[in-house]
N, C-alpha and C positions, 0 to 999 in steps of 0.2 A: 519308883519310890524306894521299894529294898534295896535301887542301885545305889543308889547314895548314900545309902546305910552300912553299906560293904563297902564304899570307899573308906567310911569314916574307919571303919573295924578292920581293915587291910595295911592300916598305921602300926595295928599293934599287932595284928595273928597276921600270917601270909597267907592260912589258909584260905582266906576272904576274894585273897585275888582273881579267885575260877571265877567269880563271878563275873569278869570282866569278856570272860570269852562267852558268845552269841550264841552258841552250841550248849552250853552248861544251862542258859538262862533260857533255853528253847525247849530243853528236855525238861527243864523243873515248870515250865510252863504250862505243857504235857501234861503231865502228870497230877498239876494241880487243878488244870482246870477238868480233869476227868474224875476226879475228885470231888472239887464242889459238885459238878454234875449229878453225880452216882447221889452225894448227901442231901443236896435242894431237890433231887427229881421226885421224890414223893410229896415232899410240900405245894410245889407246888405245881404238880399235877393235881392234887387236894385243891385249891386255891381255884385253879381253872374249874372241874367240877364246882365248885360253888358259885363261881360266876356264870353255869351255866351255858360254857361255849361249846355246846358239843357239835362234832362233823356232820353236815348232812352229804346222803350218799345219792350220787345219778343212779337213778331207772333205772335208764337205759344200758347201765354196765354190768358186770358180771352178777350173778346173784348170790354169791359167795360177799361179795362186799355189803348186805344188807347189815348183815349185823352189826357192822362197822358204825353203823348211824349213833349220833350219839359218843361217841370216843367225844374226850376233851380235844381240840385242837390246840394252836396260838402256842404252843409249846416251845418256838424258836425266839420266846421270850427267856427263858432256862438258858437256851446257848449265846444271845447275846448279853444276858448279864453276868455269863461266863467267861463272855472274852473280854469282857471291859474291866472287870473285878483282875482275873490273870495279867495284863496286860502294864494297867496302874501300878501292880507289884512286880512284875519283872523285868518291862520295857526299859528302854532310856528314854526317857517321856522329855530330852530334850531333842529327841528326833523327828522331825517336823514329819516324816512318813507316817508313825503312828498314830499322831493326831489327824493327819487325815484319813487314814482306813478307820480310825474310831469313827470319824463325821460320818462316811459316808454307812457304816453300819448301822450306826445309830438315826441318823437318816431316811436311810431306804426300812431300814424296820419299823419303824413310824410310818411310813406309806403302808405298810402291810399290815400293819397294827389296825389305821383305822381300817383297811379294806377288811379284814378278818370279823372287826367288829362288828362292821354293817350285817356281812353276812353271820353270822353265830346270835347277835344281840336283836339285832331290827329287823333279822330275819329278811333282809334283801338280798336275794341271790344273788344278785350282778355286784355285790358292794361298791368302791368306789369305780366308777366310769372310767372307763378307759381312758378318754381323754385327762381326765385328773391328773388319773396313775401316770400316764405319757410327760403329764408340763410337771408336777412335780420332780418324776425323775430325770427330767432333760434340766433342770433346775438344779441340783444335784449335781449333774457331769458337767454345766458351765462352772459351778463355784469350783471344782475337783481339778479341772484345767486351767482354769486363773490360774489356783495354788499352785500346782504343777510348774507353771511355765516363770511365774513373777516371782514367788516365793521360794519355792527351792530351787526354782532354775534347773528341772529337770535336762539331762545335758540329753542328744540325738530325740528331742522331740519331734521332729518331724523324718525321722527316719526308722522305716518298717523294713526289721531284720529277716533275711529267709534263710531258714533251717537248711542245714546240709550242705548250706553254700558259705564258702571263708569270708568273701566280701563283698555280696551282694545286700546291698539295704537300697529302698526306695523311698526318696524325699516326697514329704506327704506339703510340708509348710503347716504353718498355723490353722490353718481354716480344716486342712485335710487334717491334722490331729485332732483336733475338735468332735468332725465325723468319727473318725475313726474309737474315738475312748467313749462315745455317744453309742456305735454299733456292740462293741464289747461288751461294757459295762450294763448297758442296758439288755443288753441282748442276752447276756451272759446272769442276771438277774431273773429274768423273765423264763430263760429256757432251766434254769435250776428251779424256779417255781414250778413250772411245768412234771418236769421229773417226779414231784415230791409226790407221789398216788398211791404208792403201795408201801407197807409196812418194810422201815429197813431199807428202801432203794435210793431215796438220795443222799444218806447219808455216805456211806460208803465212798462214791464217788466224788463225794466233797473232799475225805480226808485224803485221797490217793490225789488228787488236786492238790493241797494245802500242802500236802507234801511234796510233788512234784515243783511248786512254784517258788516253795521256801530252797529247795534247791539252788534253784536258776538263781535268786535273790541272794543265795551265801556267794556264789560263785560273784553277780554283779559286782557285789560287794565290795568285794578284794579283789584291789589292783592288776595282783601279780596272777590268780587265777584267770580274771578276765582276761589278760594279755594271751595268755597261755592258750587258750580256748577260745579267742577269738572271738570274745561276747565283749557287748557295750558292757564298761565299763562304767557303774551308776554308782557315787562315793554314800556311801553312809546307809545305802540299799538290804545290807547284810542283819541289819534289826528287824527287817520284816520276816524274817524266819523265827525268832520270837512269837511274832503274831500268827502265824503260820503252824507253829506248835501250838497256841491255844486254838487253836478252832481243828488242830485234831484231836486234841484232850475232849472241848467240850461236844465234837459231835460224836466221839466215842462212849462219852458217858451220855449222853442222849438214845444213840442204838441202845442202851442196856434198856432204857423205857418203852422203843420205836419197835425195836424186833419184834417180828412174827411171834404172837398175837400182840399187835401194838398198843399200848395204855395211852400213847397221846400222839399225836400228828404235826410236823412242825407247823405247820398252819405258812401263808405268805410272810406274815412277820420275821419267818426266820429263813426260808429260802430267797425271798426278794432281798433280806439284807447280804446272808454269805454270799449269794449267785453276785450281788454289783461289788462287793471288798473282792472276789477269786478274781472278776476283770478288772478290777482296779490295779492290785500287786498284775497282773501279766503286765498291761499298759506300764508300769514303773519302769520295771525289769526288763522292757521292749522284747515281750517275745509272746507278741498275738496272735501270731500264725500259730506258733509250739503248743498254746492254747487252747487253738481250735481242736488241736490234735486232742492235746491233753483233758479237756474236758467233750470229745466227740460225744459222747452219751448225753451229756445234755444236750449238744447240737442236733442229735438225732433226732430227740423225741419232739425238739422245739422245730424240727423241718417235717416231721410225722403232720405237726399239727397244720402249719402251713400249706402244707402239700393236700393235707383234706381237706380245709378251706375251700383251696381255689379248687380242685379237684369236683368238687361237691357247687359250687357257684359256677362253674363253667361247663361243665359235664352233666351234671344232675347226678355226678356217680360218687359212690365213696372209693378209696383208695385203699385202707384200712378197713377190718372190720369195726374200730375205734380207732379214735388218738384222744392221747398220746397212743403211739406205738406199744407198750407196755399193756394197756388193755389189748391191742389187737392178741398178742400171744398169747392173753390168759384166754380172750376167747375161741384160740386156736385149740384151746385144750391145754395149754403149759398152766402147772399148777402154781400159787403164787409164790411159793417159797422158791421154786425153779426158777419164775421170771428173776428174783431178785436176786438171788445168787449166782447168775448167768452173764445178767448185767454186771456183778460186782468184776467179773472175772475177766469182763470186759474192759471196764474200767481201770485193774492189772496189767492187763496186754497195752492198752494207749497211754498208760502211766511211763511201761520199760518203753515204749517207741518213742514217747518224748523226752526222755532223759538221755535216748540214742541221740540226738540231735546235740548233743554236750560237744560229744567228740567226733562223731563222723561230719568235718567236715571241708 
């Protein structure tokens, strides 16, 4: 919206022109949407309190988390009407990317919205059924790959790029990209839901994400980089770093509420929507292996939980003394401000290894 306001004012001041470059309009992105955050985060944290959604907390987990009962949750309503509000004014909103990362945030947060509801309002633990949650979000990743493939004509859609190697990519075909932005996207949702347990820990790892991907997405972007570096080449890809700056403005000014001792909880509403737009931008940018890497923290804690499933239905044993993995450590004795900051550092270390994968190749 301001981009076309700066075209009009770029007639007569030249100052207007920065606006044209993706870098100027990524960092004012930044900055505003950590802005609205820091501004709206008392309202409407207020606003939640009166609606009465507050956290309930497991038993069965550490007893340090009791108190926790009660906090407002559903708070990843703050950062998705942070990144839509940023997005409107800084994007080139005649770039058919961003309207799709808009969909699918707006989207999958409405799956989390009502799931958050059931459990806060109706007091249903299990909120929406799994099965639900499952066909709406596979509902979801088929409209996400129509688009993909008819509309933008995303170019190497069926070819899955591997790191470290010059010219190694493996043809998937249509039906195998389908699975493939189905296993991501969804998966990539559901294990950042996962993460979200303790005060301060996913967000962190969202923006070392957001940042690593908007990377990969400037580099796609431009031609003469891609050539150079030996990444598929995705034209008009370099605007997702825009979007990429606001969801690290708005989960930065989110941690100012989230931090140890936490005033609100992103609730599903806000981890189910960043966790499917973080696999959606890799899926773009074709680099889902880089992914795996770059977001291993969520992968971890989302195979933590798996692995106790089956572990626990096959064995009769647990494997953890909790999952996610994160309660096992508190119950190891690591305190929570340790678990989180451990992880963060974590999330540092797979951030620099996947941006290694640029040039070692």
């Amino acid at each position: 919206m301001l981009l076309i306001l700066t075209h009009y004012l770029a007639r007569h001041v030249n100052g207007f022109r920065v606006f044209d470059y993706v870098t100027f309009r990524a960092l004012l992105a930044c900055l505003f949407s950590l802005l609205i955050s820091i501004v709206m985060g008392n309202k409407v944290i207020n606003w939640l309190i009166t609606l009465k959604v507050g956290q309930s907390v497991r038993e069965d987990g550490p007893e340090a988390h009791l108190v926790k009962t009660g906090t407002p949750t559903m708070g990843g309503v703050l950062i998705i009407l942070t990144i839509i509000i940023t997005n409107l004014l800084f994007s080139d909103l005649s770039n058919l990317f961003i309207w799709l990362l808009l969909f699918i945030l707006i989207a999958t947060g409405a799956i989390g919205f009502v799931d958050d509801y059931k459990k806060v309002v109706f007091k249903n633990s299990k909120g929406l059924s799994g099965t639900k949650k499952l066909f709406f979000q596979s509902l979801i990743v088929v409209i996400a790959v129509l688009f993909l493939i008819y509309f933008i004509k995303l170019p190497n859609t069926t070819m899955v790029v591997v790191p470290f190697f010059k010219s190694i990519a493996y043809p998937f075909g249509t039906l195998g990209f389908l699975i493939l932005t189905y296993l991501v996207i969804v998966g990539s949702s559901n294990a950042v839901n996962l993460t979200d347990g303790l005060d301060g820990l996913v967000s962190f790892p969202i923006i070392t994400a957001s940042i690593g991907l908007g990377i990969f997405a400037y580099v796609a972007g431009n031609k003469v980089f891609s050539s150079h570096l030996l990444l598929p080449h995705i034209p008009r890809a370099h605007e997702i770093v825009v979007f990429c700056g606001s969801m690290v403005g708005s989960c930065l000014g989110f941690l100012w509420f989230n931090a140890y001792p936490a005033r609100v909880f992103m609730g599903d509403v806000g981890a189910l929507a960043i966790g499917a737009v973080l696999g959606a931008i890799a899926i773009i940018v074709r680099q889902e292996i880089v992914f795996a890497v770059m977001g291993g923290l969520f992968l971890f804690e989302a195979v933590s939980v798996m692995l106790q499933v089956a572990s626990f239905k096959i064995r009769k044993k647990r494997i953890f003394l909790m999952a996610p993995v994160h309660h096992h450590f508190e119950l190891k004795g690591w305190k929570e401000n340790q678990v989180v900051v451990r992880f963060w550092i974590i999330s540092i270390i797979l951030l620099l290894l996947s941006l290694s994968t640029i040039k070692l190749r």
